[in-house]
N, C-alpha and C positions, 0 to 999 in steps of 0.2 A: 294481338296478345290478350286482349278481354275475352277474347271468346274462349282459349286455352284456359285461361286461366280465370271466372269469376269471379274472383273476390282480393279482399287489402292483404288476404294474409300469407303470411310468408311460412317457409316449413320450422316444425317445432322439433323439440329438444329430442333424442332420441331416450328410449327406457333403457336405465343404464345398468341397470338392476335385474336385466333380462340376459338370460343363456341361452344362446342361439343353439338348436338344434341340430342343425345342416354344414354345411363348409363351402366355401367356396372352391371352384377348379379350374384350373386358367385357360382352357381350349375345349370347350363343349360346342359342338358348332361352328368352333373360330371364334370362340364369347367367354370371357370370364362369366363364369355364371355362381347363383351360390344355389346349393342342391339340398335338399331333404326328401328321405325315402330311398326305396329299394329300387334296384335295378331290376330284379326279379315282378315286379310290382308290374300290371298290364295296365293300371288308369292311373294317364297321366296326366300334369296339368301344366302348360306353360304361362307366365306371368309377365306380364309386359307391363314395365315400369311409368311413371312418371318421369316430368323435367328433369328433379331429383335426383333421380339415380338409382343407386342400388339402395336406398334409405332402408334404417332400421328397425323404421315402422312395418315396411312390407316383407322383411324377411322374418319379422316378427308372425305376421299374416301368412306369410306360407307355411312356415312350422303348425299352423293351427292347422291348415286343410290338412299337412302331410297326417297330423293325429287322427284325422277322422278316417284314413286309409289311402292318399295319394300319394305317387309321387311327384314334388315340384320343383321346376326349374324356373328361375328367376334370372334369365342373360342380363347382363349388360350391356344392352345394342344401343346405347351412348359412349361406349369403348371407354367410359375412367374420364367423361368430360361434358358432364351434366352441368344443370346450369347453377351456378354455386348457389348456396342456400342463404346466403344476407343478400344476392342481388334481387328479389325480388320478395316484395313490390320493392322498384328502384327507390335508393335516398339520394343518389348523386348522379350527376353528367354522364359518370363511369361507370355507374349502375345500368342506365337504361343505354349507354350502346352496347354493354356486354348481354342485356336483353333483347335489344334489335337486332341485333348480328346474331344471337342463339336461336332465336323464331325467326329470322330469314334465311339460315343455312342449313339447320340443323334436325328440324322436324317433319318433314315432307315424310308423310309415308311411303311414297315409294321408293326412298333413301333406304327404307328399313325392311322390307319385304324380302330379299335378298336372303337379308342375315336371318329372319325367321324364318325361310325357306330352309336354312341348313340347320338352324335349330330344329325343326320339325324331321329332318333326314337321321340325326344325328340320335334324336327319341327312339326312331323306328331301329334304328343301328343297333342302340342299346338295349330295349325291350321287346323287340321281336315282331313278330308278323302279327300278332294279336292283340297288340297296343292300341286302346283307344285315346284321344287326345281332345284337352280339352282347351281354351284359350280363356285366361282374363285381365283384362287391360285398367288400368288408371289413367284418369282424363284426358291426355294426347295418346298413350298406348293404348287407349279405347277406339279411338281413332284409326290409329295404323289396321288394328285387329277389322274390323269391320267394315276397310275397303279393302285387303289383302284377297287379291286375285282369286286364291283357292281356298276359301272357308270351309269349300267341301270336305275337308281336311280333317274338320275339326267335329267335334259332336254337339259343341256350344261355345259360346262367346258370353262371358260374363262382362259388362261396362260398368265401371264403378265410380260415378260422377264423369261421365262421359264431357269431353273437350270434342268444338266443334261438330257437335251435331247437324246433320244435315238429313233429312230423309229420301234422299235419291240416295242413299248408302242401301238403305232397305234392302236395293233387288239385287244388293251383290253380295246379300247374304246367305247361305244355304242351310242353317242351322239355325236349333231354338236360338235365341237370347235372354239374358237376364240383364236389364236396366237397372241397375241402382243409382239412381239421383239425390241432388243437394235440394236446397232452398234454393241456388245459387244457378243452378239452369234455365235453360229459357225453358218453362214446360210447355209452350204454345209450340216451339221445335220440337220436344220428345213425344207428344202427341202427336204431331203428324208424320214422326218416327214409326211409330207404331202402328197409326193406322196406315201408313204407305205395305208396313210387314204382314197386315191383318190377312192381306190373300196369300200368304205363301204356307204351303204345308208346314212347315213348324214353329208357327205361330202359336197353336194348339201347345206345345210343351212350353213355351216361352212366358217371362211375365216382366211386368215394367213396374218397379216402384219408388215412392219417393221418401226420401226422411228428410221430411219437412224444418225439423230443428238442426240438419247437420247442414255444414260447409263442404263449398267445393275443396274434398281432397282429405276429407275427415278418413278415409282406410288407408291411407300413403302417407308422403311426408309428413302433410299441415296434420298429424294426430296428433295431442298432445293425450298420451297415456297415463300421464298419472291427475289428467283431470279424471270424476270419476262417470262423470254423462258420458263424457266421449268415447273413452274407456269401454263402457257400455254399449254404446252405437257401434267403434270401430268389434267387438265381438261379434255383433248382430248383425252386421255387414257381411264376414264371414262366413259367419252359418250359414246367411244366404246363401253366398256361393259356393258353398260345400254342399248343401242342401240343394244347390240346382245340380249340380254337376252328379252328386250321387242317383238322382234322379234319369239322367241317361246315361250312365254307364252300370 
């Protein structure tokens, strides 16, 4: 569970004072998903959640890329049973077997491959033969994203405080990457994350960085948005990833 998850803190308050731009729909995929942007739209971006869930922080976060001109879908490949938000970090008995039994059953990437398999069929369905696709994950959905069989898939993989990093993931990537890190990662891992990528052709588009002052999980749940540094970072996170993505498509 340390590794998934770095750090004491647990997810923060949703902005309640925010109008969601997008909607949810109950079968995209086989996934409730919540959607912003056009059908008509040819770049698109799926969003792989956290433990969390469909939290409000990252539908918050998708409505930003869909402004800069994507369209995104954020599944729920937790099916409506994420891991509740007081159980961690554990306060009680009850607390951590409902966290043992969620990281022993329920995270295995290739649990979830499947379901992003038909979310990716499901894009193509909807946008046509000229859809390019892009992927970006939060700390375990970083995970899933960057051992999934067919990355070929995809035109980039954005990791945003990446969970269980590993660099034998490296050669089963086929696309740039963009790293965004915490304080909270191992960087002696994402360094040799990177250099394991250095010999692959698009490494060249790719880039790895760190925000040294932020927490594991500072663009998802744990954002608390009406602090106003965080606030600040979780925007700047974004950009990145808008700014990588607009870059190859």
């Amino acid at each position: 569970m340390a590794s998934c998850c770095p750090t004491s803190r647990g997810a923060a308050a949703s902005n309640k004072s925010y109008t969601f731009k997008g909607k949810e729909i109950e079968n995209f995929g086989g996934l409730t998903t919540y959607v912003v942007g056009s059908t008509s739209n040819t770049r698109v971006l799926i969003g792989f959640m956290d433990i969390f869930g469909l939290s409000d922080q990252i539908k918050e976060g998708a409505d930003k890329l869909a402004d800069d001109g994507f369209t995104v879908y954020l599944p729920d490949f937790l099916e409506g049973k994420p891991l509740p938000v007081t159980a961690l970090p554990p306060k009680t008995p009850e607390d951590q077997k409902l966290c043992n039994d969620f990281f022993s059953t329920r995270i295995s990437p290739n649990l979830h491959w499947p379901k992003l398999a038909k979310v990716v069929e499901a894009v193509r369905a909807n946008h046509g033969p000229n859809v390019t696709i892009g992927t970006y994950g939060f700390c375990w959905g970083a995970k899933v994203l960057v051992t999934y069989p067919a990355t070929i898939d995809f035109v980039g993989i954005a990791s945003c405080h990446p969970s269980f990093p590993d660099s034998a993931d490296a050669a089963n990537v086929h696309c740039p990457v963009l790293f965004l890190c915490s304080k909270d990662e191992d960087a002696k891992i994402i360094k040799e994350w990177e250099e394991a990528f250095k010999t692959n052709p698009a490494y060249a588009k790719s880039s790895f960085e760190t925000f040294s002052d932020m927490f594991h999980g500072w663009m998802a749940a744990r954002a608390d948005l009406s602090n106003p540094e965080q606030r600040k970072r979780f925007d700047e996170g974004y950009q990145k990833v808008s700014s990588f993505f607009q870059s190859l498509m």
